[in-house]
C-alpha positions as CSV (number, residue, x, y, z in Angstrom):
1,X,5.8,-7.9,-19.7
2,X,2.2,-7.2,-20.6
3,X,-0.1,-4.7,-18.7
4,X,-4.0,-4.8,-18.7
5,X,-6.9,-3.3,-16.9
6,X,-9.2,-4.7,-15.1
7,X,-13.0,-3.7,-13.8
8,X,-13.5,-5.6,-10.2
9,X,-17.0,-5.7,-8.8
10,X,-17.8,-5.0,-4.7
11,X,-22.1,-5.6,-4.6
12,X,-23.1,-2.9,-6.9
13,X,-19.7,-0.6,-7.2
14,X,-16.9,-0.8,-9.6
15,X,-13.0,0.1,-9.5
16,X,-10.4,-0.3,-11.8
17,X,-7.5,-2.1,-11.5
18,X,-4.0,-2.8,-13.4
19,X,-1.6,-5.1,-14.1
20,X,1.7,-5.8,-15.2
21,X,2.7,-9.3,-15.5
22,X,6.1,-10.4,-15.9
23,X,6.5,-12.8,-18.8
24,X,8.1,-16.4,-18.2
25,X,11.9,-16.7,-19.4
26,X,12.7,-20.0,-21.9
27,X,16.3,-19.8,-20.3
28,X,14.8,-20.7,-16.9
29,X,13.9,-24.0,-17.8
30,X,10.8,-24.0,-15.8
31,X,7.9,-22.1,-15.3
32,X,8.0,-19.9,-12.4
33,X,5.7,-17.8,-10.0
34,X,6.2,-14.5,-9.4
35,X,5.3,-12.6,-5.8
36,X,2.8,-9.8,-6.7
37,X,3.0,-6.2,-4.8
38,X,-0.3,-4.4,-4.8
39,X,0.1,-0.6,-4.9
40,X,-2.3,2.1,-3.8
41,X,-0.9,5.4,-4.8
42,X,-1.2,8.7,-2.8
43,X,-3.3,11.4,-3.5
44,X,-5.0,13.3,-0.5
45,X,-8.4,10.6,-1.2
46,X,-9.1,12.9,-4.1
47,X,-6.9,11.6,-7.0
48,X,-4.7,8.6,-7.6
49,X,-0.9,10.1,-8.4
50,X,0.4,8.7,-11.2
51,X,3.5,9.4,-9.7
52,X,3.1,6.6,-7.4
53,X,1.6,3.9,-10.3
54,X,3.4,2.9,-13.0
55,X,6.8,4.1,-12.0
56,X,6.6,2.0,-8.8
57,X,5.4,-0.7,-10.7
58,X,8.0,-0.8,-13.4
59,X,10.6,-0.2,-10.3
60,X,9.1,-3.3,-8.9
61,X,8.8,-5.4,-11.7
62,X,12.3,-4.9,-12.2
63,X,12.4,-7.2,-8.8
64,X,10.9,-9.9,-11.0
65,X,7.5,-9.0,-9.3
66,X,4.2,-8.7,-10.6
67,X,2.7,-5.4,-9.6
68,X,-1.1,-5.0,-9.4
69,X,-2.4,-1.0,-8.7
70,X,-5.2,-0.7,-7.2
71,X,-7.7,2.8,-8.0
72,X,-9.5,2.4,-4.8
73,X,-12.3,4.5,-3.9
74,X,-12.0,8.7,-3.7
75,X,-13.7,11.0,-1.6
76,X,-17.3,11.6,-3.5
77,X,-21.0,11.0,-2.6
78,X,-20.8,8.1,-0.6
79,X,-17.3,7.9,2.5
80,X,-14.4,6.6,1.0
81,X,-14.5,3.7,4.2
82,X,-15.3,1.1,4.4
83,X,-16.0,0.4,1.1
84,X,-11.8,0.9,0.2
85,X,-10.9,-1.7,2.7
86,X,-13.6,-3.7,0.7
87,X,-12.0,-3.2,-2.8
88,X,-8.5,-3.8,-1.2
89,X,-10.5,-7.6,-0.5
90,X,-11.4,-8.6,-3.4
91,X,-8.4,-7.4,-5.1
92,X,-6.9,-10.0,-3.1
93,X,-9.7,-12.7,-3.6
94,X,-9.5,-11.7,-7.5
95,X,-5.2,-12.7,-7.5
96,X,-6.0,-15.9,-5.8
97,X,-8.6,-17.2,-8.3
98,X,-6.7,-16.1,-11.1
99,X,-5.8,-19.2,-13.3
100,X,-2.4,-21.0,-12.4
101,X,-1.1,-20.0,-16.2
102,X,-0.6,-16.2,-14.5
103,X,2.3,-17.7,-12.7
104,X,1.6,-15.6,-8.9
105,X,2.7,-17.0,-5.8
106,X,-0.1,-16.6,-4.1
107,X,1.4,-17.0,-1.1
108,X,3.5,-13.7,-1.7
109,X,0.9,-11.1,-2.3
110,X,2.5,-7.6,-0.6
111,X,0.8,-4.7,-0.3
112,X,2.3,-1.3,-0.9
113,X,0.6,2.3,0.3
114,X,1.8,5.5,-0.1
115,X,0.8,8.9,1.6
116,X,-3.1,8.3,1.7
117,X,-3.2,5.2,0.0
118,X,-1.0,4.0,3.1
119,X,-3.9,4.7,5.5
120,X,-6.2,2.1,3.0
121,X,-2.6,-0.4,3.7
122,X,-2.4,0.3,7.7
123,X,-6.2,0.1,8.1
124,X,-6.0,-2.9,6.2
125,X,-3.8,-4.8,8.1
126,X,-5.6,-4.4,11.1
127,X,-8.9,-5.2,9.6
128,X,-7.9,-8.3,7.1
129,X,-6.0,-9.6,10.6
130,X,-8.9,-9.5,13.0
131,X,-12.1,-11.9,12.1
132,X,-14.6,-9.4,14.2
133,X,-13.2,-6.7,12.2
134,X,-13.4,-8.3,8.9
135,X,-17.2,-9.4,9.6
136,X,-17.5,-6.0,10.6
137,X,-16.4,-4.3,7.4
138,X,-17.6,-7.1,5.4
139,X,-14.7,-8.5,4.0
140,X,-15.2,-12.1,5.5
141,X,-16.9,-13.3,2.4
142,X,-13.4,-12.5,0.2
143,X,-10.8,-15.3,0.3
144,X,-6.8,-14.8,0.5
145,X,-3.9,-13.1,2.6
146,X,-1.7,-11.0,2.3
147,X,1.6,-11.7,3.6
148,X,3.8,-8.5,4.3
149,X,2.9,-4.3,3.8
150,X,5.0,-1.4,2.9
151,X,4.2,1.9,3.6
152,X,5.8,5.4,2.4
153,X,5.4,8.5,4.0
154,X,2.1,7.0,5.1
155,X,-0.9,8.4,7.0
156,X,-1.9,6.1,9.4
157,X,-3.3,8.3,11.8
158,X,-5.7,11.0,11.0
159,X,-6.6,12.4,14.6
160,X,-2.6,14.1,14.8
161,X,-2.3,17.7,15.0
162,X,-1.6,20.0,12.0
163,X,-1.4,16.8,9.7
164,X,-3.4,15.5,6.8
165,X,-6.4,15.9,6.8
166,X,-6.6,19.1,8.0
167,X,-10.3,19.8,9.0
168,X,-13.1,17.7,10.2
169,X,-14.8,17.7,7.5
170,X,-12.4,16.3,5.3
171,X,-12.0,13.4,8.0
172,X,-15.5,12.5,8.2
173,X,-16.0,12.2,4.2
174,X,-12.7,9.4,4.4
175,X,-14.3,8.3,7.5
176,X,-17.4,9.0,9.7
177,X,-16.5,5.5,11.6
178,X,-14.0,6.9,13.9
179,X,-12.8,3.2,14.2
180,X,-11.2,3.6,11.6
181,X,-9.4,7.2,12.1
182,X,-6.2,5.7,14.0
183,X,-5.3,2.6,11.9
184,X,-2.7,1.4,14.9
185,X,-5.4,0.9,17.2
186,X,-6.5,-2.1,14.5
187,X,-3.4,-3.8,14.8
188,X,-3.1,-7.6,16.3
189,X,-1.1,-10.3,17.0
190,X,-1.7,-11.8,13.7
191,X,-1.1,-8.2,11.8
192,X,1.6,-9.0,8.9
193,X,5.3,-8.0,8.8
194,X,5.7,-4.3,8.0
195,X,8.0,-1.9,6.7
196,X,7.9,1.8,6.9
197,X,10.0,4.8,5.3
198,X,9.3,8.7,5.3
199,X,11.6,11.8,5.9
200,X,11.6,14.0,9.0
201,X,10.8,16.8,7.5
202,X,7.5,16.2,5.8
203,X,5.3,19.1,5.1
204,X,2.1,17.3,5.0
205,X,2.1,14.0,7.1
206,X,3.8,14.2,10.1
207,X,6.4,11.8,11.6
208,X,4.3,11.0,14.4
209,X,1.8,9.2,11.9
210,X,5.0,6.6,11.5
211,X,6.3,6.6,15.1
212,X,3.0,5.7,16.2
213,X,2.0,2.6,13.9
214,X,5.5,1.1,14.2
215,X,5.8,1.7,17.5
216,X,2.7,-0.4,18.0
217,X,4.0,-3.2,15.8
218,X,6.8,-3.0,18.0
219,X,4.2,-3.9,21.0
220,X,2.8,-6.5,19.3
221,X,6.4,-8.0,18.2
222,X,5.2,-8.0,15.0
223,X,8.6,-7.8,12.6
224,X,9.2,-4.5,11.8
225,X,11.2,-1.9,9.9
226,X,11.6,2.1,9.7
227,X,13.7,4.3,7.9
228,X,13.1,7.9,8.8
229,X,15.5,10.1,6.3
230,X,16.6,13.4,8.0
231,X,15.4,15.5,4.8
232,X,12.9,15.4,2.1
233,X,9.3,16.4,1.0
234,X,6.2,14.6,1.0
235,X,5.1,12.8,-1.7
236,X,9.2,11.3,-3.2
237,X,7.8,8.4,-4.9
238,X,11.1,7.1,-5.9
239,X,12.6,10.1,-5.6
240,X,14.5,10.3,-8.8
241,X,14.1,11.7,-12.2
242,X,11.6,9.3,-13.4
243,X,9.2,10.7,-10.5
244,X,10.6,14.7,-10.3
245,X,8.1,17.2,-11.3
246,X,9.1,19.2,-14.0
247,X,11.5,22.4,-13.0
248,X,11.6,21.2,-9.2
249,X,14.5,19.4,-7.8
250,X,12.8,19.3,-4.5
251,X,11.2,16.1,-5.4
252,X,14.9,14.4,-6.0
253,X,16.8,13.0,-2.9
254,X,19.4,11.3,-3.7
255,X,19.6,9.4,0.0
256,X,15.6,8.6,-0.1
257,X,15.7,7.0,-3.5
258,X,17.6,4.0,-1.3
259,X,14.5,3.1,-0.1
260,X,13.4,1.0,-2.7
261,X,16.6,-1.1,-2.5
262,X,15.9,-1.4,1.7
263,X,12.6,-2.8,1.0
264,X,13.8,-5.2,-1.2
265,X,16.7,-6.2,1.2
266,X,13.7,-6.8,3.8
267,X,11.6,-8.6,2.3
268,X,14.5,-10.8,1.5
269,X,15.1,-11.3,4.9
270,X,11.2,-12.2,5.2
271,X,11.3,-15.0,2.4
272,X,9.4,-12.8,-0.2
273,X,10.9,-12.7,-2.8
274,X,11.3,-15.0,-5.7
């Protein structure tokens, strides 16, 4: 495997992104393309957790997956929306140009949210979907697809009661485009397959933020999965020792730390994998 990082260009902004690419194997006999899973870690809009980068990515990779993160835009001068939803697109556009000697299926590009990054994947989803939408936001001029998302203890909703974010103002620094505050009123017909996983008992985003965005998926018969574990923080990762803060066995969960193996289960059953 070999990592790198990568400075992307949206008109005159510039994010980060980074790469680990799985090496070709001699004993295949054959060259072969990897699926890639593009992960936007967690972090309230005001850091990426590294928590939620590399350990996912090396968790992933172990899939035989590439694994693209993506350092989208944080709360600062300027909303972080729309212009997330934009970097989101041309991370996408960026993995389809890339030369054929990368060895992606680009055909199998996943993306993967977590806690607030998982609002930039449900928002996405709806947007990318819907061609008003993606005029709207200005993301019609990037080309490519993806094909499924996966989202853990996710916000998707930022209008619910006594969860993230917490005040107004907060809201309006994400978002002032209230379009954009209730990401399962974006979903359509054409939104991708999607699978969901958080505990009940999350202190930060609550359930109803899930509930609500797969039960609209539902609606839309859209192929859908949820895994709702009885107990557990917010913010698992994998919910193991590689991801525990030091001193605080609150962040392992022995029954959470399935879901990794569930997702990968799924999106056998959606032809995703290699």
């Amino acid at each position: 495997m070999k990592t790198e990082e990568y400075n992307l260009n949206i008109s005159d902004h510039q994010f980060k992104v980074k790469g680990y690419w799985l090496d070709q194997v001699d004993d295949f006999g054959r060259a072969v393309d990897y699926p890639v899973v593009v992960i936007c870690p967690g972090g309230g809009f005001t850091f990426h957790s590294e928590r939620e980068e590399e350990p996912l990515a090396l968790r992933f990779s172990s899939f035989a997956m590439h694994v693209v993160v993506l350092e989208y835009k944080l709360i600062g001068k300027t909303p972080v929306y729309p212009t997330a939803l934009q970097e989101m697109a041309k991370t996408i556009d960026w993995l389809v140009n890339l030369p054929e000697s990368m060895h992606i299926d680009k055909s199998k590009i996943i993306l993967a949210g977590f806690s607030a990054g998982g609002h930039i994947v449900a928002a996405y989803n709806g947007v990318a979907t819907d061609p008003k939408l993606r005029e709207k936001y200005q993301i019609d001029r990037y080309n490519g697809q993806h094909a499924a998302t996966i989202l853990g203890y996710p916000v998707t909703d930022m209008t619910v009661k006594g969860s993230f974010p917490e005040d107004e103002k907060t809201l309006r620094q994400i978002s002032p485009d209230k379009a954009l505050w209730k990401t399962q009123d974006l979903l359509n017909k054409n939104s991708k397959p999607t699978f969901i996983w958080l505990t009940r008992t999350d202190e930060l985003v609550n359930v109803s933020n899930s509930l609500l965005y797969a039960n609209k998926l539902a609606q839309l018969n859209i192929p859908t999965e949820l895994h709702m574990y009885e107990s557990g923080i917010h913010g698992l990762a994998l919910a193991t020792y590689v991801t525990k803060k030091p001193g605080k066995n609150k962040y392992l969960n022995r029954r959470a730390a399935g879901w990794i193996d569930l997702v990968m289960s799924w999106l056998e059953m959606m032809d995703l994998v290699l």
